[in-house]
C-alpha positions as CSV (number, residue, x, y, z in Angstrom):
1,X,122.3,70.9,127.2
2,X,121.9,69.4,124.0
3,X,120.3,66.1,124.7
4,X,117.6,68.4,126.3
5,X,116.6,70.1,123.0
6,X,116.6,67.0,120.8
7,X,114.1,65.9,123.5
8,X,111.7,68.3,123.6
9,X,111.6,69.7,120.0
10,X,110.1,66.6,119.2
11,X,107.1,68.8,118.9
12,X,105.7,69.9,115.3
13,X,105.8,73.2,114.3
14,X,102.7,74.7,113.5
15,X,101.8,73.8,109.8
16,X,99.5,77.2,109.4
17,X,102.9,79.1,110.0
18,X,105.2,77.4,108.0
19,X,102.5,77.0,104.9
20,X,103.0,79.3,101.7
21,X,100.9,82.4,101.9
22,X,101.9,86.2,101.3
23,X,103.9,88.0,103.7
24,X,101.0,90.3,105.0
25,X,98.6,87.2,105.8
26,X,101.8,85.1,107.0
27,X,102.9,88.3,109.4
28,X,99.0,88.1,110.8
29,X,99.2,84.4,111.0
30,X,102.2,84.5,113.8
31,X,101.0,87.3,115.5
32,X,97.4,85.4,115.7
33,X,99.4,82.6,117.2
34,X,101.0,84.4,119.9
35,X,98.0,86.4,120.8
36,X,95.7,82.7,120.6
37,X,98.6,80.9,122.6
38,X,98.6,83.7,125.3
39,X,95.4,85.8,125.2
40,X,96.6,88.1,128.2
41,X,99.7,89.4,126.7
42,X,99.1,92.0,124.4
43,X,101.1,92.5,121.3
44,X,103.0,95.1,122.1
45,X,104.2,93.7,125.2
46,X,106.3,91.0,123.3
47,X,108.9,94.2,122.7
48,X,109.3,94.3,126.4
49,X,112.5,92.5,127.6
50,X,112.0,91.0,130.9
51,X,115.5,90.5,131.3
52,X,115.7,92.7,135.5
53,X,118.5,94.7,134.1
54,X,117.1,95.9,131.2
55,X,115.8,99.9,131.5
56,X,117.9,99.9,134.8
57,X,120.4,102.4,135.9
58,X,123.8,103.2,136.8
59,X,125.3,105.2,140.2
60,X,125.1,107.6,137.7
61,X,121.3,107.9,137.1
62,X,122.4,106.1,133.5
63,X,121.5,103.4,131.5
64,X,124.2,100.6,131.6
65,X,125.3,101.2,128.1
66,X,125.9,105.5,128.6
67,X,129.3,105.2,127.6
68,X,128.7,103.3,124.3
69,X,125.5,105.5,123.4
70,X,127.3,109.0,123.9
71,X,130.5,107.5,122.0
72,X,128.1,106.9,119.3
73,X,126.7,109.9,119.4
74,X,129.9,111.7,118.8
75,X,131.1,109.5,116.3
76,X,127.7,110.7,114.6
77,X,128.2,114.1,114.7
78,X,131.9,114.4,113.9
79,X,132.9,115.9,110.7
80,X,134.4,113.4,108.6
81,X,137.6,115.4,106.4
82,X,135.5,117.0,103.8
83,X,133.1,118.4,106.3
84,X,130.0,116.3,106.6
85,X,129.5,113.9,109.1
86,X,126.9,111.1,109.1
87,X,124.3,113.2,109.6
88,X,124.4,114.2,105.7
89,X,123.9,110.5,104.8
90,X,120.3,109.6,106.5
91,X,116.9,111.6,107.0
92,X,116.4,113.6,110.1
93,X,120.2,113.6,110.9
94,X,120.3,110.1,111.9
95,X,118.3,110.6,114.6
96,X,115.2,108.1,115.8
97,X,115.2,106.0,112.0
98,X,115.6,102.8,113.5
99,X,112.1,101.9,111.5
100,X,113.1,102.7,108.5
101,X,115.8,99.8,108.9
102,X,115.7,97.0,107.2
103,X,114.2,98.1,103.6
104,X,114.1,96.2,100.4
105,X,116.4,98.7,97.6
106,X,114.5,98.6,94.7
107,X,117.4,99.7,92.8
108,X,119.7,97.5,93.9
109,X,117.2,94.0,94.5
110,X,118.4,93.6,98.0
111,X,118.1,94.1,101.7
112,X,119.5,97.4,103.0
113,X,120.3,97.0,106.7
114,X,121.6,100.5,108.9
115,X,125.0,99.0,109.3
116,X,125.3,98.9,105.2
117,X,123.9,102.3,105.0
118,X,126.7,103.7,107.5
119,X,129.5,101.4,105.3
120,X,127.7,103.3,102.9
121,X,128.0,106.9,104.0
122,X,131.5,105.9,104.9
123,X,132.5,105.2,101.8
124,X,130.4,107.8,99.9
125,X,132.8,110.1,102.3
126,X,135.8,108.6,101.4
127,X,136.8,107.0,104.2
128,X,137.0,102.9,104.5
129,X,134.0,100.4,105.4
130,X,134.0,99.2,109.1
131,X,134.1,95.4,109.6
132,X,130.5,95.0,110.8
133,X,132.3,93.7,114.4
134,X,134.0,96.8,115.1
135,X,133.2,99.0,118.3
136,X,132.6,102.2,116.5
137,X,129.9,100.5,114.1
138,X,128.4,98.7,117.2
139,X,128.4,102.0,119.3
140,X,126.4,104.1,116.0
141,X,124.1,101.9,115.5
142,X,123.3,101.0,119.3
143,X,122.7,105.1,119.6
144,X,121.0,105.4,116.7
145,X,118.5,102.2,117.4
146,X,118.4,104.1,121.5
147,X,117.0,107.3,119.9
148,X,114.4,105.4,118.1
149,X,113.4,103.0,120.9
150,X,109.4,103.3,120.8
151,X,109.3,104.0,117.1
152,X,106.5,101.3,115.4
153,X,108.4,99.3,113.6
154,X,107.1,99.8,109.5
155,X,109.2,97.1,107.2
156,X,107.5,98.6,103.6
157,X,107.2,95.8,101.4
158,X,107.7,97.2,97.6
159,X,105.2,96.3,94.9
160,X,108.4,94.1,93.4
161,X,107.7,90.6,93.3
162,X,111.9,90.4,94.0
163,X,111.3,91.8,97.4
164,X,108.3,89.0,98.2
165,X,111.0,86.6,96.7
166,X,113.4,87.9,99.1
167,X,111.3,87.5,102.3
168,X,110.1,84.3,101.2
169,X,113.9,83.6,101.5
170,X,114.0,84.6,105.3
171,X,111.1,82.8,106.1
172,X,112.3,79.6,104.5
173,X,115.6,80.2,106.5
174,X,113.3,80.9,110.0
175,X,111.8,77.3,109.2
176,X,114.4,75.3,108.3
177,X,116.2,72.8,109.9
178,X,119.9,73.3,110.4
179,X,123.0,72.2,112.1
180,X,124.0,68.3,113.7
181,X,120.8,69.2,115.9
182,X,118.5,69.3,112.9
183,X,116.8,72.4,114.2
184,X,114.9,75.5,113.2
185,X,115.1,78.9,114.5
186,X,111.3,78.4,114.8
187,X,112.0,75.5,117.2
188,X,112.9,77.6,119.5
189,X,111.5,81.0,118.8
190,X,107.5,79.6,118.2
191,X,107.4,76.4,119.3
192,X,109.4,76.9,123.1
193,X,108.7,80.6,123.2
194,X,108.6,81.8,126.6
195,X,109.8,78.9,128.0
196,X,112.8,78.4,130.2
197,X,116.2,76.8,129.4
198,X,118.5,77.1,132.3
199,X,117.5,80.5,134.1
200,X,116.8,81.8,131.0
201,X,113.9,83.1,129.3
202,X,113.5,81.9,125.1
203,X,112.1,85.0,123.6
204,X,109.4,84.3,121.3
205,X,110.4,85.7,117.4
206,X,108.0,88.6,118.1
207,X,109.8,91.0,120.0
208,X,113.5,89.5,120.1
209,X,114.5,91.8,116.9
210,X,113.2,94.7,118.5
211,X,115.3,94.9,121.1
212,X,118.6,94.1,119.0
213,X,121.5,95.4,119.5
214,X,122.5,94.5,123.3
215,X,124.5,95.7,126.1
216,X,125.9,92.9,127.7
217,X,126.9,94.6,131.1
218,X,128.8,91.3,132.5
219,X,131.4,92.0,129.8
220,X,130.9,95.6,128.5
221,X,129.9,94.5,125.1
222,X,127.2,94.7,122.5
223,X,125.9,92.6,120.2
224,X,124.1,92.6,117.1
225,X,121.4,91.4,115.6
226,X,123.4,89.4,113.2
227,X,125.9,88.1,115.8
228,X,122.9,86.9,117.8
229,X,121.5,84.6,114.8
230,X,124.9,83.4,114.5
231,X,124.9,82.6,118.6
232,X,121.8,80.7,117.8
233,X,123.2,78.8,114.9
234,X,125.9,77.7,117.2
235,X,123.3,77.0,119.8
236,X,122.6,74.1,117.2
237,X,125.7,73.3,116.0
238,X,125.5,75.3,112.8
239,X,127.6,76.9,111.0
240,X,127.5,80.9,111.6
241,X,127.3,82.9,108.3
242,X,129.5,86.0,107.6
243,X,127.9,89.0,109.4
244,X,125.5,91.1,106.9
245,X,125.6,88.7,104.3
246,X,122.7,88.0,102.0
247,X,121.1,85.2,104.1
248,X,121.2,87.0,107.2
249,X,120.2,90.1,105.9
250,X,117.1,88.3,104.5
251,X,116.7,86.9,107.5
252,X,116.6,90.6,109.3
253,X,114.0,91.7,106.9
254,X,111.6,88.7,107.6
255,X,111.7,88.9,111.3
256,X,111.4,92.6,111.1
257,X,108.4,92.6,108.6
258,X,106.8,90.2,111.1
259,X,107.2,92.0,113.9
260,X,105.7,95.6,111.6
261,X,103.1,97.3,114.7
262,X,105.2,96.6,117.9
263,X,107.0,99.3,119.2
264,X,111.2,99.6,118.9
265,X,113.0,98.8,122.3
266,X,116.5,98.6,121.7
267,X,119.0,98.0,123.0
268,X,118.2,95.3,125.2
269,X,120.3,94.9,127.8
270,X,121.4,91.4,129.4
């Protein structure tokens, strides 16, 4: 499996993508790309997953992840011991502000992703911080990304040269060689987009955040946007980095801002 991707990532990335430019003209720079590369697709089709269980049902008439969006919706609702719930924490009750996510905090000079900003409620409540792998953070934040699925997806970038900084910080990650394989998410992601390894489809980096988290239905699992990076650092021997720490985070917010115009579709579904 390995020997295969030292062979064919021989290839050089494409120098107009990886040169220094601001984020706006480096976000229409990869989405010329794709669109030059495959003239037929249209942008938002890249949000599609083509995966044949994904937007499939159950017996029931349900998606394949029911069970973990309605737990998540009633952990969403319940009232925590003082009488709010998570609802008091986030605009519009929770409910379809998967675009907001991620956002740049001014006040605090880093990326906010929604699993901090639950954490956050959490705590504001008075109740502990979830380790970012536990079920009930999973299930909340696969409901809350399901009632926003076809929401454009707006990354702001803030008038704060820290937040350009910060992206700038993603991107360099995106680009960067890493692991005993001595490869770059880009590797994969831009240069062997769309191409298959195995039986399975690489998805191209426009579109693969959208459709973050995922219902795994061989095992009844989810996972997150930040356990997938980590899956693809192991992909290349890598070490993974602690879920929702500062590089992934950054990370989040490049991919995100580069995928601002294409349409929400989580949760993907494998």
């Amino acid at each position: 499996m390995y020997v295969y991707f030292v062979v064919v990532l021989l290839v050089c990335l494409p120098a107009l993508l990886s040169a220094s430019t601001e984020p706006r003209e480096h976000q229409q720079q990869l989405q010329d790309y794709f669109l030059d590369k495959s003239p037929a697709i249209p942008l938002s089709s890249y949000a599609n997953d083509y995966s044949p269980l994904n937007n499939s049902v159950t017996n029931t008439g349900l998606p394949p992840y029911s069970q973990q969006a309605q737990r998540g919706k009633k952990l969403l609702a319940t009232p925590f011991s003082n009488g709010h719930n998570y609802g008091y924490c986030f605009r519009n009750n929770g409910l379809g502000i998967g675009s907001d996510y991620p956002y740049f905090d001014v006040l605090s000079g880093q990326v906010k992703t929604l699993a901090m900003d639950i954490n956050g409620c959490r705590e504001e409540n008075g109740l502990p911080a979830y380790a970012y792998n536990h079920a009930d953070m999973k299930s909340l934040v696969l409901y809350m990304m399901d009632t926003s699925r076809r929401n454009i997806t707006n990354v702001i970038m803030p008038n704060d040269p820290r937040a350009e900084a910060t992206f700038n910080q993603g991107k360099t990650f995106f680009f960067s060689r890493r692991g005993q394989l001595d490869m770059a998410c880009a590797h994969c992601h831009i240069d062997y987009a769309n191409k298959n390894y195995g039986q399975q489809q690489i998805p191209p980096a426009l579109g693969l955040p959208l459709r973050m988290p995922r219902y795994d239905s061989s095992n009844d699992t989810i996972t997150t946007l930040h356990e997938r990076f980590n899956q693809c650092l192991g992909y290349t021997k890598a070490k993974p980095f602690p879920l929702q720490s500062e590089a992934l985070r950054n990370l989040e917010f490049y991919l995100l801002y580069v995928n601002n115009t294409l349409p929400l579709n989580a949760p993907g579904v494998k």
